[in-house]
C-alpha atoms as a printed R data frame, in Angstrom:
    type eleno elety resid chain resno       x       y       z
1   ATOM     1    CA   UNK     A     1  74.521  86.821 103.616
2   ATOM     2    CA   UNK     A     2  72.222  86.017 100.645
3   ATOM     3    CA   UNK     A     3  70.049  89.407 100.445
4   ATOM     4    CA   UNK     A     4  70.968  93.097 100.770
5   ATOM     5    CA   UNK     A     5  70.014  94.268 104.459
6   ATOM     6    CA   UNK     A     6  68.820  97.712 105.761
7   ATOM     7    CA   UNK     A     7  68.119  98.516 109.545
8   ATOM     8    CA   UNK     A     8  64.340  97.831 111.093
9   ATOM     9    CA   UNK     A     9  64.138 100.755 112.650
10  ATOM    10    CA   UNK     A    10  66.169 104.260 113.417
11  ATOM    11    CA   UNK     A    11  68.552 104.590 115.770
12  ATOM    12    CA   UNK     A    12  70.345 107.888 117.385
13  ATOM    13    CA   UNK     A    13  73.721 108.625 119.334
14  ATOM    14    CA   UNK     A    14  75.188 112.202 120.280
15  ATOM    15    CA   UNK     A    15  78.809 112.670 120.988
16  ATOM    16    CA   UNK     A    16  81.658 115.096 119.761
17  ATOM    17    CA   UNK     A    17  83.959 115.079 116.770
18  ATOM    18    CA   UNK     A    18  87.228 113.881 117.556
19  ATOM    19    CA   UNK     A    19  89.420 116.730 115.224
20  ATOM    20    CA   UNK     A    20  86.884 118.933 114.804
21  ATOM    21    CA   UNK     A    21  85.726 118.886 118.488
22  ATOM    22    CA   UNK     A    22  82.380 120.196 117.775
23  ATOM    23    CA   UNK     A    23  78.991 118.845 119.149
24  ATOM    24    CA   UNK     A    24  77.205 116.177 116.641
25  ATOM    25    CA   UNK     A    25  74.541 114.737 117.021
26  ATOM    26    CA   UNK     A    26  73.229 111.160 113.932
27  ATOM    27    CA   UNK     A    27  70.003 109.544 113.271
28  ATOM    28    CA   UNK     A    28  70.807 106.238 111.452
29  ATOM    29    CA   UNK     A    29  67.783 105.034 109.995
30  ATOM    30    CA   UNK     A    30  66.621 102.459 107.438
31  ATOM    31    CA   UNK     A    31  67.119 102.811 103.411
32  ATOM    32    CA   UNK     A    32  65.523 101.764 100.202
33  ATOM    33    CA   UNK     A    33  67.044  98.626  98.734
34  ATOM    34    CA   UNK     A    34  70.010  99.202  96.669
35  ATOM    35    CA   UNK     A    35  70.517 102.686  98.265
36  ATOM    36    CA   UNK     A    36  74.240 101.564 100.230
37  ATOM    37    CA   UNK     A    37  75.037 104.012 102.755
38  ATOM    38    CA   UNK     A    38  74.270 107.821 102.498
39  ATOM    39    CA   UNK     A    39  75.531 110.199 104.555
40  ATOM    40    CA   UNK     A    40  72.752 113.323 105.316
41  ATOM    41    CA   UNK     A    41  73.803 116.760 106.966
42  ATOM    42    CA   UNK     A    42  70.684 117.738 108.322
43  ATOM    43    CA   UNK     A    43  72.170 121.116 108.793
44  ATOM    44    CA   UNK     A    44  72.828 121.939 105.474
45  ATOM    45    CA   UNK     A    45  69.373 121.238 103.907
46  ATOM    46    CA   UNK     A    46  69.567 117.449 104.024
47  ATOM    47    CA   UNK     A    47  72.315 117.728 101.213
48  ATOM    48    CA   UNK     A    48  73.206 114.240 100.486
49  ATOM    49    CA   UNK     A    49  77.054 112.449 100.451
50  ATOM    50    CA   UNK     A    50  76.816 108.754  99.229
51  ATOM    51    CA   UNK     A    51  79.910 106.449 101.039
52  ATOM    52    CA   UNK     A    52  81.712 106.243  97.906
53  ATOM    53    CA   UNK     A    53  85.379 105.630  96.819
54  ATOM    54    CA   UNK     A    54  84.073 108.580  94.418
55  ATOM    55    CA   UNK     A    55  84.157 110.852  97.051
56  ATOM    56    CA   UNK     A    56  87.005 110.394  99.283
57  ATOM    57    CA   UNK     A    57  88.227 113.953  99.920
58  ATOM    58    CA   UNK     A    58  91.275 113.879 102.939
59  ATOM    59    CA   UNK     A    59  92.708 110.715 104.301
60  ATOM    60    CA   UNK     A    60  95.456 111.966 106.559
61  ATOM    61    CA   UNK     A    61  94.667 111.260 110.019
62  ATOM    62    CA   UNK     A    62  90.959 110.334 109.268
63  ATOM    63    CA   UNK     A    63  88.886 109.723 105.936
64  ATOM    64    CA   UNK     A    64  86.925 112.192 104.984
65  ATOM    65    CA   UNK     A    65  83.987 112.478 101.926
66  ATOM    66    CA   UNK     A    66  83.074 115.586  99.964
67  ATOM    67    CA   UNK     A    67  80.649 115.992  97.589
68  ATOM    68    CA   UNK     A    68  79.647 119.481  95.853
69  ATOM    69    CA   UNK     A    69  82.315 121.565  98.521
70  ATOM    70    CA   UNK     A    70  80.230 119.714 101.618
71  ATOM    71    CA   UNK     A    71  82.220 117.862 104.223
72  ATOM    72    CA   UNK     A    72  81.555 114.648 106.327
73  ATOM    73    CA   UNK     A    73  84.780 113.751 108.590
74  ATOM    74    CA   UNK     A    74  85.974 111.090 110.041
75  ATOM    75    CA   UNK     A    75  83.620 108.478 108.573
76  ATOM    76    CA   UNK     A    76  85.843 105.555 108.918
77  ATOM    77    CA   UNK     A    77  84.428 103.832 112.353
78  ATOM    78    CA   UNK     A    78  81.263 104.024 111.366
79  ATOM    79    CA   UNK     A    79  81.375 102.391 107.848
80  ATOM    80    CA   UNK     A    80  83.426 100.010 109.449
81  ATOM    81    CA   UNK     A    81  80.981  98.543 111.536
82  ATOM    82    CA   UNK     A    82  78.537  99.123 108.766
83  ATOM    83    CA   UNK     A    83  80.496  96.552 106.592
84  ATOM    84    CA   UNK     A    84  81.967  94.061 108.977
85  ATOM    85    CA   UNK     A    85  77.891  93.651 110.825
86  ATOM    86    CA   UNK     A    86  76.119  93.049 107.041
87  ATOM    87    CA   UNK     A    87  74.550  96.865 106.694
88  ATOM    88    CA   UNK     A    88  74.031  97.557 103.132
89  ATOM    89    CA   UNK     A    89  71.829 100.324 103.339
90  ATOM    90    CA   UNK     A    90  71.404 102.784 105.668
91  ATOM    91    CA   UNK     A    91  70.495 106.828 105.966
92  ATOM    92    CA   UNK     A    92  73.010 108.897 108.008
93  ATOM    93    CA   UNK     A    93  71.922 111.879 109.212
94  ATOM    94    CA   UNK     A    94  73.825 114.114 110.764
95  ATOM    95    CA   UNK     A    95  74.028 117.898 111.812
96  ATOM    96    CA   UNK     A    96  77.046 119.247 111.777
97  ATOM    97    CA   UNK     A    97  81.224 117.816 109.509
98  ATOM    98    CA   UNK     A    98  82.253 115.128 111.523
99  ATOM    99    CA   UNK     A    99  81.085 111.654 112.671
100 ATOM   100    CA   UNK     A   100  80.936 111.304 116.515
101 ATOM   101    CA   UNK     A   101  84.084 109.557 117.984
102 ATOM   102    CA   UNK     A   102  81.745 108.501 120.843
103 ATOM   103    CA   UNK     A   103  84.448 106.216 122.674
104 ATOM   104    CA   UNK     A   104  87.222 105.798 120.251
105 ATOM   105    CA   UNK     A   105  86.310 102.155 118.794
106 ATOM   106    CA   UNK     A   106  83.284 100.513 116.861
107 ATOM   107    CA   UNK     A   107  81.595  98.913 120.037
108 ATOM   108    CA   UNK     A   108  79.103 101.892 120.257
109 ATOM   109    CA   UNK     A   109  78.041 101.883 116.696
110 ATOM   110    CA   UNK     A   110  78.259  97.566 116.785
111 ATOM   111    CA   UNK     A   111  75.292  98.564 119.707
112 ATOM   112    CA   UNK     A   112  73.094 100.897 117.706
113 ATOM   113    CA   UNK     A   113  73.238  98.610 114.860
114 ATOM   114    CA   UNK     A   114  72.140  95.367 117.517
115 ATOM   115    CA   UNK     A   115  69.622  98.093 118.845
116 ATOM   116    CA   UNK     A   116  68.138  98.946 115.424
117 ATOM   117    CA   UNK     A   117  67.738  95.030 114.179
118 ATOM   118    CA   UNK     A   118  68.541  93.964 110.920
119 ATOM   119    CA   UNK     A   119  66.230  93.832 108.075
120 ATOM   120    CA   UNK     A   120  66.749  91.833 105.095
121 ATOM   121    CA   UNK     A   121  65.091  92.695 101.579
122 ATOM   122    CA   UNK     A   122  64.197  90.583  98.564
123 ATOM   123    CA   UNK     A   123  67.535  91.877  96.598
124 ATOM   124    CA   UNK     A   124  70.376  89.264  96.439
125 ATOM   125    CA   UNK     A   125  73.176  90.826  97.239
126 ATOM   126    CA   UNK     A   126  76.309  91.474  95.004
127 ATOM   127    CA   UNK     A   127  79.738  90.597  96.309
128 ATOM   128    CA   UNK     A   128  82.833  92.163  94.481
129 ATOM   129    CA   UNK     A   129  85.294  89.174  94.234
130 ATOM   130    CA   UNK     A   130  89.229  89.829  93.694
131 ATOM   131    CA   UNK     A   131  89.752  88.107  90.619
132 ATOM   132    CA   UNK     A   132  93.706  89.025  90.546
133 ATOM   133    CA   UNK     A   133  96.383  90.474  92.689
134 ATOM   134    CA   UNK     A   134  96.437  94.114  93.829
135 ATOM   135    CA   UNK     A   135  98.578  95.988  95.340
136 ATOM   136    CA   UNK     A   136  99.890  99.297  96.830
137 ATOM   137    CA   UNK     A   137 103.573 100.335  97.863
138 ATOM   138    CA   UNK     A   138 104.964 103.161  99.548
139 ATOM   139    CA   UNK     A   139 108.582 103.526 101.292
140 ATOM   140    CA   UNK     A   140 108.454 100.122 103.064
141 ATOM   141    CA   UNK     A   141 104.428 100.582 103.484
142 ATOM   142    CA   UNK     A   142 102.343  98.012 101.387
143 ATOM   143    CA   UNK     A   143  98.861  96.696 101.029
144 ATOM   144    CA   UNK     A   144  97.746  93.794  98.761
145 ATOM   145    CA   UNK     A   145  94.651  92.186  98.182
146 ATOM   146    CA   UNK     A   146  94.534  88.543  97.050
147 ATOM   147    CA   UNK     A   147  91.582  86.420  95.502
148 ATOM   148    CA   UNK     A   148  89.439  84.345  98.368
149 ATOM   149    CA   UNK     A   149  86.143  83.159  98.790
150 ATOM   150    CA   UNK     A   150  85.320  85.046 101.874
151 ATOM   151    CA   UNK     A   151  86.765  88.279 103.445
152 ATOM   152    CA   UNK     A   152  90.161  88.101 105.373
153 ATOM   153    CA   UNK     A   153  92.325  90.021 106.895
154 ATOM   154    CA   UNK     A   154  96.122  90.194 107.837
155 ATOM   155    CA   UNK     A   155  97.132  93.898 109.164
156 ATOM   156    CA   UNK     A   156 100.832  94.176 110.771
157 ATOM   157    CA   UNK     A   157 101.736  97.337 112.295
158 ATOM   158    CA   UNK     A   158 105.148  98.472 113.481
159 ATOM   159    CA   UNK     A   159 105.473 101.627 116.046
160 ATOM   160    CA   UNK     A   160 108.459 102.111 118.122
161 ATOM   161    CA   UNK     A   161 106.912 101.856 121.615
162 ATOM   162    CA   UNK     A   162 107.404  98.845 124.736
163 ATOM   163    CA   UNK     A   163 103.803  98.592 124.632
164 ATOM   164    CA   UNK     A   164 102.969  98.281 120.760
165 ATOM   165    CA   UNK     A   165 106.301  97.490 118.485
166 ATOM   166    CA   UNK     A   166 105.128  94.888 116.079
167 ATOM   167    CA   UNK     A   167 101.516  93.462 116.290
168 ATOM   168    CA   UNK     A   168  99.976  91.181 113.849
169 ATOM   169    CA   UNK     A   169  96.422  89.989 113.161
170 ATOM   170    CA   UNK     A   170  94.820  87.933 110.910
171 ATOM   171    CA   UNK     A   171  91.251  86.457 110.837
172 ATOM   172    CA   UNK     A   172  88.270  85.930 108.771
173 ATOM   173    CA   UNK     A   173  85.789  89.255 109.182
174 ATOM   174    CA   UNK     A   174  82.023  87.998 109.864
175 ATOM   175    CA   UNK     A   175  79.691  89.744 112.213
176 ATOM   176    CA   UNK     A   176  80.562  87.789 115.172
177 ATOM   177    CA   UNK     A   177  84.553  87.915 114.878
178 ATOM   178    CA   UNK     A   178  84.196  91.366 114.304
179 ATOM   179    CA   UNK     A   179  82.393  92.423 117.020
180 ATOM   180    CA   UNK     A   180  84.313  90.472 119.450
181 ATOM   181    CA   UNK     A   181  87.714  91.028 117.758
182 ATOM   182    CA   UNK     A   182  88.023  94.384 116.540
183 ATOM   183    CA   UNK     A   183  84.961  96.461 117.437
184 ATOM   184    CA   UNK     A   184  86.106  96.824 121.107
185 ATOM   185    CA   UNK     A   185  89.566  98.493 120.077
186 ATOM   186    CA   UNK     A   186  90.196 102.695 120.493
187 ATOM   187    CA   UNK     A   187  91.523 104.819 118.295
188 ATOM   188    CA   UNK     A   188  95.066 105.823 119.809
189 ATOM   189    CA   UNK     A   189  97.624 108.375 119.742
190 ATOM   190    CA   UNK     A   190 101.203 109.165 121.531
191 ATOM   191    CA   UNK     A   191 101.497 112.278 123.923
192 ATOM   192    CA   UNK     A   192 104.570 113.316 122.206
193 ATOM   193    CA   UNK     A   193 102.811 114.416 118.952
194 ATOM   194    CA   UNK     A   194  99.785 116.177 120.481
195 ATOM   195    CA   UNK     A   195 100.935 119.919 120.733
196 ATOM   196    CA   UNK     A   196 102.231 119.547 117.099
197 ATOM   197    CA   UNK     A   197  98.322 117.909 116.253
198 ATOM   198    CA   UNK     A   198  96.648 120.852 117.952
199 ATOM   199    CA   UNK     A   199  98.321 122.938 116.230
200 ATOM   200    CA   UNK     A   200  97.309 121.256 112.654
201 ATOM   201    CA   UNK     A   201  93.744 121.444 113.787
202 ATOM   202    CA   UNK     A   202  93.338 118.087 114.849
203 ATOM   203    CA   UNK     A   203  92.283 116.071 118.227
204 ATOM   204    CA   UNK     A   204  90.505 119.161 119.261
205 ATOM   205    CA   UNK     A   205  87.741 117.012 120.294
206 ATOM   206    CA   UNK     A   206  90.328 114.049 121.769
207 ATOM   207    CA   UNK     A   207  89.979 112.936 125.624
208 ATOM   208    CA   UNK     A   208  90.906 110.016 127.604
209 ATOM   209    CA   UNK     A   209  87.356 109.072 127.555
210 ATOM   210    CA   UNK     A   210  87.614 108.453 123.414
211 ATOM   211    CA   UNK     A   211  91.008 107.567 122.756
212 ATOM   212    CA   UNK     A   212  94.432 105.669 124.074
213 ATOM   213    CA   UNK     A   213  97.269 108.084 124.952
214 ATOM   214    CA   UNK     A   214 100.671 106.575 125.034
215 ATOM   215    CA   UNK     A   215 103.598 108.487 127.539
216 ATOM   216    CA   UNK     A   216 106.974 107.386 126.523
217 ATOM   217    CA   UNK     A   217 106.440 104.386 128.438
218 ATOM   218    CA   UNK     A   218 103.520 103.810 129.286
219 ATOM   219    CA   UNK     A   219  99.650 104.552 128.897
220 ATOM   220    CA   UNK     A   220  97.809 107.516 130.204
221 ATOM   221    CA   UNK     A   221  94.395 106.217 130.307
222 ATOM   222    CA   UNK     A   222  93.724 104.580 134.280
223 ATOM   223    CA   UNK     A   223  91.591 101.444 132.684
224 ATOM   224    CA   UNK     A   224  94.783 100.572 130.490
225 ATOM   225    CA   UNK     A   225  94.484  98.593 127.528
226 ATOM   226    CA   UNK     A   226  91.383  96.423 126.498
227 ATOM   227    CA   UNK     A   227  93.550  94.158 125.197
228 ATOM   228    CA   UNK     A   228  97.777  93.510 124.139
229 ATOM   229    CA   UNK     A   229  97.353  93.623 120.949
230 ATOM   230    CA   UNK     A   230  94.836  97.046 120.751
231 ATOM   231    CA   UNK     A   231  96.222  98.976 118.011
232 ATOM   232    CA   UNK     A   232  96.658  96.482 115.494
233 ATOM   233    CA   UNK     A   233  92.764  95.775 115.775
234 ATOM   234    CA   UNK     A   234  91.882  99.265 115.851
235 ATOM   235    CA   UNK     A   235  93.933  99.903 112.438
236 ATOM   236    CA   UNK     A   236  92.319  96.526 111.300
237 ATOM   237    CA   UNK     A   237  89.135  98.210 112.189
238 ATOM   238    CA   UNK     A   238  89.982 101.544 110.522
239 ATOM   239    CA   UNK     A   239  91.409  99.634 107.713
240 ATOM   240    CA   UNK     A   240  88.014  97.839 106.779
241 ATOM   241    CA   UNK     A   241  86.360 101.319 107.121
242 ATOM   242    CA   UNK     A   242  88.051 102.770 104.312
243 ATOM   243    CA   UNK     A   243  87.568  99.607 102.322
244 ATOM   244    CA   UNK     A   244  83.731  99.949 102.617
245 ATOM   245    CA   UNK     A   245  84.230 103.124 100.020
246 ATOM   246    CA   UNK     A   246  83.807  99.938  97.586
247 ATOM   247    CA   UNK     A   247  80.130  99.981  98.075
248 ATOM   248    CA   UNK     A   248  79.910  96.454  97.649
249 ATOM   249    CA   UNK     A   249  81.188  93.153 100.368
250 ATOM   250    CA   UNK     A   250  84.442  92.021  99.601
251 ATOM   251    CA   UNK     A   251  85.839  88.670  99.154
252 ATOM   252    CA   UNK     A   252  89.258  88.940  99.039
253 ATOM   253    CA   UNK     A   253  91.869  88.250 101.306
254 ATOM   254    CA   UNK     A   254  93.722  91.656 102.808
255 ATOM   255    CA   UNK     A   255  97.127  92.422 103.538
256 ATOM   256    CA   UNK     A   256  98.256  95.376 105.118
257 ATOM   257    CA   UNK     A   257 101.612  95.922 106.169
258 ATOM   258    CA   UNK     A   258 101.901  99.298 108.281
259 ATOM   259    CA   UNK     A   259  99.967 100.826 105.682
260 ATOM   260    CA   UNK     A   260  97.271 104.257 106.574
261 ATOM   261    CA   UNK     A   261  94.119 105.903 105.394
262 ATOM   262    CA   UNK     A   262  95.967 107.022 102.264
263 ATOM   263    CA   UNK     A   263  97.042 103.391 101.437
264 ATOM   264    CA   UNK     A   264  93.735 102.119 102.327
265 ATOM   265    CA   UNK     A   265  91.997 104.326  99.745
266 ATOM   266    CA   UNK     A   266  94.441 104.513  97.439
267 ATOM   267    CA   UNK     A   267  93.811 100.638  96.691
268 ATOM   268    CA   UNK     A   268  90.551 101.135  96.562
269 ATOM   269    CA   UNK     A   269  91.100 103.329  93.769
270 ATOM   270    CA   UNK     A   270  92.413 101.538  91.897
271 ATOM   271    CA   UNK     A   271  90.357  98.635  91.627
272 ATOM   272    CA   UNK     A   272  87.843 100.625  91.146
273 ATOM   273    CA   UNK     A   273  89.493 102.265  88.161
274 ATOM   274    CA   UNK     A   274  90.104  98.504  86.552
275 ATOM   275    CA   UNK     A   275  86.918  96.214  86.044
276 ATOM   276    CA   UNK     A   276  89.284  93.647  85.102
277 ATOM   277    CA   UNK     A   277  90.682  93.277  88.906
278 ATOM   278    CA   UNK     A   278  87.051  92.284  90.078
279 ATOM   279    CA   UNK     A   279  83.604  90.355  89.300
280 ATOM   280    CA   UNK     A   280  80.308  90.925  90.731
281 ATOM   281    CA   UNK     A   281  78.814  88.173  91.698
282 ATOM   282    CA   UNK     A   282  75.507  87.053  94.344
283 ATOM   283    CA   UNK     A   283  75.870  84.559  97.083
284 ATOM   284    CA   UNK     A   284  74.320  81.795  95.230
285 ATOM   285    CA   UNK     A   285  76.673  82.080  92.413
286 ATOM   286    CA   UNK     A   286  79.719  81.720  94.616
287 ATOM   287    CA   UNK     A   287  78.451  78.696  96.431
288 ATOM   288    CA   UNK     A   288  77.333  77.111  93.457
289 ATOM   289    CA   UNK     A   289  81.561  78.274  92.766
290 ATOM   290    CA   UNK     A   290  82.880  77.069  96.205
291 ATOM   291    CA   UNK     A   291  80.650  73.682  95.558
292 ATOM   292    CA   UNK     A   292  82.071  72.695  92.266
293 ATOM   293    CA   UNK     A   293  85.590  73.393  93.684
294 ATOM   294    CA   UNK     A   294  84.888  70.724  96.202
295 ATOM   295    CA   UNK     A   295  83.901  68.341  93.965
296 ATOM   296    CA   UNK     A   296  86.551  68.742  91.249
């Protein structure tokens, strides 16, 4: 995309927050060029929480923001399909600490953001390009992102399960492969750990109608699986999420090897903490790049 992008007009969705379990209710509507996206809790005076690396809060089982004491949960789904559909700016508002799970994966948010149309503004828009390799370990967990001239992704994932194990998945994220690819994949979960979740606080707000829920051997929900490989997209999908905290498109080519939230953020970090990791650069600049490549 060539110019920075807003939504035409607002958009609303109601649902209920999936660790937090309590009723929410969003208005996504358009934003002033250059604005990225802002969360808005309507019900605390419209106190504003801007999507920001600078502002990542809790990233165990979900990302969370918090800016000033104020909370905005589970924000990772939505940003997601925020980055991956070419929204650069957008108002969130929303009335109560957690994003809506609405059915466990992006499709429902890829469909308010088709609803709404796409506006483009006058702004070129600025890509952050991986200029050098960066990475994050931890105990056999890594993620590494390598220079490229558009954004890809390779996310492996390992659980001990017969109906997950090892998945891998690798493609280049545009609008389209994104929506088909990833979007349509559910959050997930095993029934094994959900007394002990409970009883942190979380899932409060979990159902078979917004997430997967694994037995021992099988699956709980009667529809199945929307596809083999569903867990590895829906961490590829949770995975761009918690990239989005850049604030800026990436080009750079992903690799996440059973890495979480934590990882996710952490690498964030800390390319955001080292200018020399990155450029900034507009579309035309990095075809006028890609084109002299070709030619040499």
């Amino acid at each position: 995309m060539r110019f920075e992008t807003t939504l035409q007009r607002p958009v609303e969705a109601a649902g209920v927050g999936l660790h937090s379990g309590v009723p929410v209710r969003i208005r996504i509507a358009p934003a002033p060029v250059s604005t990225g996206i802002v969360f808005i809790r309507t019900d605390l005076e419209n106190f504003p929480i801007p999507a920001s690396w600078r502002h990542v809060a809790r990233v165990s089982y979900a990302t969370s923001l918090m800016r000033q004491g104020v909370l905005i949960s589970t924000t990772e789904h939505l940003l997601s399909v925020f980055y991956s559909m070419g929204v650069d700016n957008a108002y969130v508002e929303i009335d109560n600490l957690e994003v809506p799970i609405l059915d466990g994966s992006g499709r429902p948010f890829v469909e308010l953001v088709e609803r709404a149309g796409i506006r483009e503004y006058r702004r070129k828009r600025r890509y952050l390009r991986i200029r050098r390799p960066v990475s994050v370990e931890d105990r056999g967990k890594c993620i590494s992102i390598l220079p490229a001239e558009s954004f890809r992704l390779t996310c492996d994932i390992d659980f001990p399960h017969p109906l997950v194990g090892r998945q891998s998945l690798e493609l280049e994220v545009t609008p389209r492969s994104y929506a088909a690819e990833i979007a349509p994949a559910r959050t997930f979960g095993f029934e094994y750990e959900l007394d002990q979740m409970r009883t942190m606080g979380l899932i409060r707000g979990a159902s078979l109608e917004n997430a997967v829920c694994f037995t021992r051997t099988g699956v709980l929900n009667p529809e199945g699986m929307r596809a083999a490989d569903e867990c590895c997209r829906h961490k590829a999908l949770d995975l761009i999420g918690d990239l989005a905290l850049l604030g800026r498109p990436l080009l750079g080519h992903v690799i996440a090897e059973r890495a979480g939230h934590a990882m996710h953020t952490a690498v964030v970090a800390r390319i955001m903490s080292d200018p020399s990791l990155y450029e900034i650069l507009t579309f035309d600049q990095l075809a006028t790049r890609v084109a002299k490549a070709l030619v040499s």
